[in-house]
C-alpha positions as CSV (number, residue, x, y, z in Angstrom):
1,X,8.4,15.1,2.2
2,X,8.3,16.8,-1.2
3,X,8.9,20.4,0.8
4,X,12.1,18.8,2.6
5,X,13.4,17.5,-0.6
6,X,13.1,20.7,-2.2
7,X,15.3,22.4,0.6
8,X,17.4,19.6,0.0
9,X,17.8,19.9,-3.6
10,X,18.0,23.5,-3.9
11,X,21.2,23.4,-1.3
12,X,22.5,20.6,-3.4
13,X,21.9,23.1,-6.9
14,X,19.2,20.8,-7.8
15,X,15.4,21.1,-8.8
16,X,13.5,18.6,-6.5
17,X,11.3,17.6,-10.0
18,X,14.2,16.2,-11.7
19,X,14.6,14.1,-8.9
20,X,13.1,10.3,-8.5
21,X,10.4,10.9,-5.7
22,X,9.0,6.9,-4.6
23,X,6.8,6.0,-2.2
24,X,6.2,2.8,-1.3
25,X,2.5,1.0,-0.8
26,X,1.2,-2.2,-0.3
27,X,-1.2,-2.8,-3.6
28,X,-3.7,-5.0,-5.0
29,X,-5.6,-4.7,-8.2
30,X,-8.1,-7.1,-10.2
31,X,-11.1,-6.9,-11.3
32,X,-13.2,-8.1,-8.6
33,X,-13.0,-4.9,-6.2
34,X,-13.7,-6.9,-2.7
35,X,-11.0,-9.7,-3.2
36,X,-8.4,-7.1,-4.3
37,X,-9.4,-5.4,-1.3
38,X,-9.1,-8.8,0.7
39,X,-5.5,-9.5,0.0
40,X,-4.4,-6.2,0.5
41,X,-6.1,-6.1,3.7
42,X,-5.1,-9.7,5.1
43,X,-0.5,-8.1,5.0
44,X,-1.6,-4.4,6.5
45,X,-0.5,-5.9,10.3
46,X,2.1,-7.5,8.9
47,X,3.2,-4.6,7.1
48,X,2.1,-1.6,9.8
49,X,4.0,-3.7,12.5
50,X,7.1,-2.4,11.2
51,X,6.5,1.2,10.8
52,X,7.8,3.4,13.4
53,X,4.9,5.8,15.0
54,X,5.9,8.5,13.1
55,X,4.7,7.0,9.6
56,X,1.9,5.4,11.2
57,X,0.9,8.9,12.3
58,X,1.7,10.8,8.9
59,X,-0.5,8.2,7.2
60,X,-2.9,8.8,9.9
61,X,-3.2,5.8,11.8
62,X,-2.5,6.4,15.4
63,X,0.3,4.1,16.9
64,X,-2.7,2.7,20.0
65,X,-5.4,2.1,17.2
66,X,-2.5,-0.5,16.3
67,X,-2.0,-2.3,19.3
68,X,-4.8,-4.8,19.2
69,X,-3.1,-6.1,15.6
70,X,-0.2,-5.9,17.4
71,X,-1.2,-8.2,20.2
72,X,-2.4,-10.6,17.8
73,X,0.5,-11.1,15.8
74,X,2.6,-11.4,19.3
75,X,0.6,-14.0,19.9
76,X,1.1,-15.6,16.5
77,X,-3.0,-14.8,15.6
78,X,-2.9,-14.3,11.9
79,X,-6.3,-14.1,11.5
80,X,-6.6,-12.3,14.7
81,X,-4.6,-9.6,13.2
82,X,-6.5,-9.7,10.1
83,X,-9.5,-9.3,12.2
84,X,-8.4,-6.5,14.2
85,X,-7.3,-4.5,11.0
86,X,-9.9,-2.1,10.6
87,X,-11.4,-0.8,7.2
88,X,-9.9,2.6,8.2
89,X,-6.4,1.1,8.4
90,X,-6.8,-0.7,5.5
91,X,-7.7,2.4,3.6
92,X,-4.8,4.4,4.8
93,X,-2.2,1.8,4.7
94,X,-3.2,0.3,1.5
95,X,-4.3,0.6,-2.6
96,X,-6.6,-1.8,-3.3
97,X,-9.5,-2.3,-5.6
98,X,-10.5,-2.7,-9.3
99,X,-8.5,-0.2,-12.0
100,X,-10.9,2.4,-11.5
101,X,-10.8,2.5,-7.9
102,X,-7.1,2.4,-7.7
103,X,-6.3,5.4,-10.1
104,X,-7.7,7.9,-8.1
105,X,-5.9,7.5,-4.9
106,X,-2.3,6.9,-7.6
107,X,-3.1,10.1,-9.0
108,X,-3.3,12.1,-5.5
109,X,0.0,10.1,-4.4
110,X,1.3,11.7,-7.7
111,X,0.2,15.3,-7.3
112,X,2.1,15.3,-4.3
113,X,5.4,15.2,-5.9
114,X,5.7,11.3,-6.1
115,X,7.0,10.6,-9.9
116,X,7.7,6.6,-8.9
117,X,5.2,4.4,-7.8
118,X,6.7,1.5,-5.6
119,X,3.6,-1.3,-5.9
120,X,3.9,-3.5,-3.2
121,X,1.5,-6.2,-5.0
122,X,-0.2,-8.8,-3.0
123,X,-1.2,-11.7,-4.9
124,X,-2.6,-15.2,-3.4
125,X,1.1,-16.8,-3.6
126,X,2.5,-13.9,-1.4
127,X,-1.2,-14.3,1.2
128,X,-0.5,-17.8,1.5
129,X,3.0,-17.6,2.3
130,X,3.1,-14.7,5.2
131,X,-0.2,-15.7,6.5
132,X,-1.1,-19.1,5.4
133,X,-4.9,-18.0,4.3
134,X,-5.8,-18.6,0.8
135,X,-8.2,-16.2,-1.0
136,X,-9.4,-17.8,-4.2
137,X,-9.7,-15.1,-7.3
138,X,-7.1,-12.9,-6.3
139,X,-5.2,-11.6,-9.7
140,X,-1.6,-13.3,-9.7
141,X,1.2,-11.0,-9.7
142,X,1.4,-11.1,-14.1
143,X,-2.3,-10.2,-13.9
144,X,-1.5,-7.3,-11.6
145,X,0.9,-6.3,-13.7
146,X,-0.7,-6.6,-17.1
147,X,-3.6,-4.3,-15.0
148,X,-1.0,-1.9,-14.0
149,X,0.7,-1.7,-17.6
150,X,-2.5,-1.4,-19.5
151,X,-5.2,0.7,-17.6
152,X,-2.8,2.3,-14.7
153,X,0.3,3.5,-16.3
154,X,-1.2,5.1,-20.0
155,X,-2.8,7.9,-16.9
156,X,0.8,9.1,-16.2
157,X,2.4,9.3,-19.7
């Protein structure tokens, strides 16, 4: 993407770094690394079942590996879906984990080009409404943000 938009740019009389470059993940931080992980984990069907092939493939998930999450959420099998999620896809499609875990995988979004970090973030409230499930300990969205303004964001200044 960051090659394209430099083309782009440069046509336009424009450097590509002075440019806002976002991308767009589904997130979960806290301090309890598994739970984190949980709720990020429990919207990746929901999430990946609207992505066309092509961003499936260029976050490499294949489209087929897909299709048994698919099935299930046809079928209106929430937790079916969940189930079929596999750890790979959840570590592809999402960023998930305690503060220490997460800033690694921000800073290789960032070295890319990325200079604007879209956070999807997946608290309990947002679980419990798109897939009725409640996961106890999850940070709420404030706690997620306090997290991201305290430890995440002083990495990037």
């Amino acid at each position: 993407m960051y090659d394209n938009m430099s083309i782009g740019a440069k046509k336009a009389g424009k450097d590509v770094d002075d440019l806002d470059i976002g991308a767009w993940m589904s997130f979960a931080v806290g301090e309890d690394s598994a739970i984190a992980k949980q709720a990020a984990a429990s919207m990746i069907g929901i999430y990946a079942s609207s992505m066309p092939d092509e961003l499936l493939i260029r976050n490499g998930v294949e489209p087929e590996q897909l299709a048994p999450v698919l099935a299930a959420l046809g079928a209106g099998d929430l937790p079916g879906a969940i189930a079929a999620t596999t750890p790979e896809m959840r570590e592809k499609l999402s960023i998930a984990g305690t503060p220490e875990e997460v800033l690694p995988k921000l800073k290789a979004i960032a070295e890319v080009g990325v200079n604007h970090m879209i956070l999807g973030i997946t608290d309990a409230g947002m679980v419990k409404a798109f897939t009725g499930q409640e996961i106890d300990g999850v940070a709420d969205v404030n706690t997620q943000l306090r997290l991201i303004h305290d430890e995440l964001m002083p990495e990037f200044t």
